[in-house]
C-alpha positions, 0 to 999 in steps of 0.5 A: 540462495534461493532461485527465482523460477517462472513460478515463484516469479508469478506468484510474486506477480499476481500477488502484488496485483491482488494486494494493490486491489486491496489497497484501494478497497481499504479506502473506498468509502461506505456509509455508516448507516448500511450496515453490511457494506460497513462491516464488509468495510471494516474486514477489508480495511482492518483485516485482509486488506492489511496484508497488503504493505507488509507484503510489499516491504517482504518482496521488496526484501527478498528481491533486493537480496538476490543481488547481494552476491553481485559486485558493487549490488549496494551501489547499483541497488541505491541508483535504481531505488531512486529511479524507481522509489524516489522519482515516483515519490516526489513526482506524484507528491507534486502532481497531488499537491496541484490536484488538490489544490487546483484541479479539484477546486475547478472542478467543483466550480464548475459542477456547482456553477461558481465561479471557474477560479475561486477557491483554488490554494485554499490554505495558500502557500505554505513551506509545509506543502513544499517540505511534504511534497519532497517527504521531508516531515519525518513524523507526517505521511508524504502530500500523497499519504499512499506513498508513505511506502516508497519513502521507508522502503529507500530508507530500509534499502540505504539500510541493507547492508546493516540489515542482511546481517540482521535478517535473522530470527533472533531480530526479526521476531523482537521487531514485529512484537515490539510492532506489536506494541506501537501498532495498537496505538497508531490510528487510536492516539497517533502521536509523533513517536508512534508514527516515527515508529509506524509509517515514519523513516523508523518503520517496524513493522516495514524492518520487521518484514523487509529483513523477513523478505531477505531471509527467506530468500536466503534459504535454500528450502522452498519458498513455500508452504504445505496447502494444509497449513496454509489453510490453517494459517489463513482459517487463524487469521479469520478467526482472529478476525472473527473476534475483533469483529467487522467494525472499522472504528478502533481501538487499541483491542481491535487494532492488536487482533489486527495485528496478530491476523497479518502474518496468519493471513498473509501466509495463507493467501500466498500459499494459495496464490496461484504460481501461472502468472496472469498476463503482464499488461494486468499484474503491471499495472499494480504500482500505477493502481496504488497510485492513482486510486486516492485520486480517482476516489476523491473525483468519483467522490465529488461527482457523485456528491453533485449527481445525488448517486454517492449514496448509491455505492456507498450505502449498500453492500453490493455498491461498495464492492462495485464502488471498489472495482470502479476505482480499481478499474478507472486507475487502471484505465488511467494508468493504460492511457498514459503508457498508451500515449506517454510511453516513455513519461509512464515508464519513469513516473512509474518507477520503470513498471 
């Protein structure tokens, strides 16, 4: 099995920080009406940037098999899954649910001079909240639609003992094609079945590159690839791009070219990663940067609406890119402050990063 070195431990690191950046520019906003900052929005968001979940479920496979040959591993692995999967997940559902439906709600009041407490719960209670808080609802995203992530990954690690004797090529390949055939449809037709099989307790692209994860970390050759190919790799995984084009809107044509990139793509940007890990207080704060970016876009969102100034980040190309970096930043910020203050809350809500 292969051993984890300093090297490999820091590409692992920095990759995780760079695909946690990713994430937040798939969801930064640009407007239609400029042009450049859309097509730049629709590279990241249907092209790099969607290298970023697979890459987690893969680590989180290769890791989780290093201890497969520790006794009672299944055990120990599920105990700290639900530290730190479980606890982060509802936790920050909750905390979501009272953001939405309170803090932003107030927040406007006092912007827009109304009054301080209208407005708040506008869909009043409702069981469904509650079922999604806890991600209950099979075929819906969890309250914070990020965390999806977190909710598959425990069912895959609850699954590990079936799946390590899966991970093999003879599965793994018939898994991401069969991805192949759901991936195209979700975000063009979503219905139940394809999100059940897309980012639902049924994940195939997440099994397909969990068991990836795990058996890689069972060979014994090393983690990694020539720099000539992984430029070839990553020049496909343009081109690839290239073809579909930089439009976010989908299609099922479209979203099957980004289908096809990923595994191009992700295999060339981690064969490039540099294996000198940056400082810890950076590449710990990817976890914490993936959380917290949806709420500080949607708090920049409201005060820059209410300013007259969204428009400057979101209708030129360079405001988009630094729209992105602020969100980024401020999350990071955010994160900083609460390990500076709450050191032991951090750690917990954070799932122990």
């Amino acid at each position: 099995m292969l051993k984890i070195d300093d090297g490999l431990s820091g590409k692992l690191a920095n990759m995780g920080l760079l695909c946690a950046f990713l994430v937040v520019f798939i969801h930064t906003p640009a407007d239609e009406s400029c042009r450049g900052a859309w097509l730049i929005r629709g590279y990241f968001s249907h092209g790099l940037a969607k290298i970023a979940v697979p890459y987690f479920f893969t680590a989180a496979g290769f890791l989780l098999a290093g201890r497969f040959d520790q006794p009672g591993w299944y055990s120990s692995a599920l105990r700290k899954r639900a530290m730190s999967l479980l606890v982060p997940l509802v936790f920050w559902c909750a905390v979501h649910y009272f953001f939405r439906n309170v803090f932003l709600p107030v927040l406007g009041n006092l912007l827009y001079g109304r009054s301080v407490f209208s407005g708040m719960f506008p869909a009043g209670f409702r069981s469904e909240d509650l079922r999604l808080v806890f991600a209950l609802e099979p075929y819906r995203q969890p309250y914070l639609a990020v965390l999806w992530f977190l909710r598959t990954l425990f069912v895959l690690v609850a699954a590990s003992p079936l799946l390590r004797r899966l991970a093999k090529p003879w599965f793994i390949i018939p898994v991401w094609l069969a991805n192949g055939w759901i991936f195209p449809d979700y975000g063009v037709e979503c219905t139940e079945f394809t999100f059940m099989f897309q980012e639902g307790f049924l994940s195939l692209f997440g099994t397909a590159y969990f068991c990836l994860g795990m058996y890689l970390r069972s060979r014994s050759a090393a983690f990694g690839v020539k720099k000539a190919y992984a430029l070839i790799a990553l020049a496909m995984g343009a081109f690839i791009l290239s073809v579909r084009g930089g439009d976010p809107y989908v299609d099922v044509a479209s979203r099957t070219l980004t289908w096809l990139s990923i595994p191009f793509l992700l295999c060339g940007v981690w064969s490039l990663m540099p294996s000198k890990p940056l400082p810890r207080a950076l590449t710990s704060l990817a976890f914490p940067v993936y959380i917290l970016h949806t709420g500080v876009i949607e708090i920049l969102g409201l005060v820059g609406e209410r300013a007259g100034m969204l428009s400057v980040f979101t209708g030129t190309t360079a405001g988009y890119c630094a729209f992105g970096v602020v969100i980024a930043s401020l999350a990071a910020l955010v994160a900083f402050g609460l390990r500076r203050f709450l050191p032991n809350a951090a750690r917990v809500v954070f799932g122990g990063r």
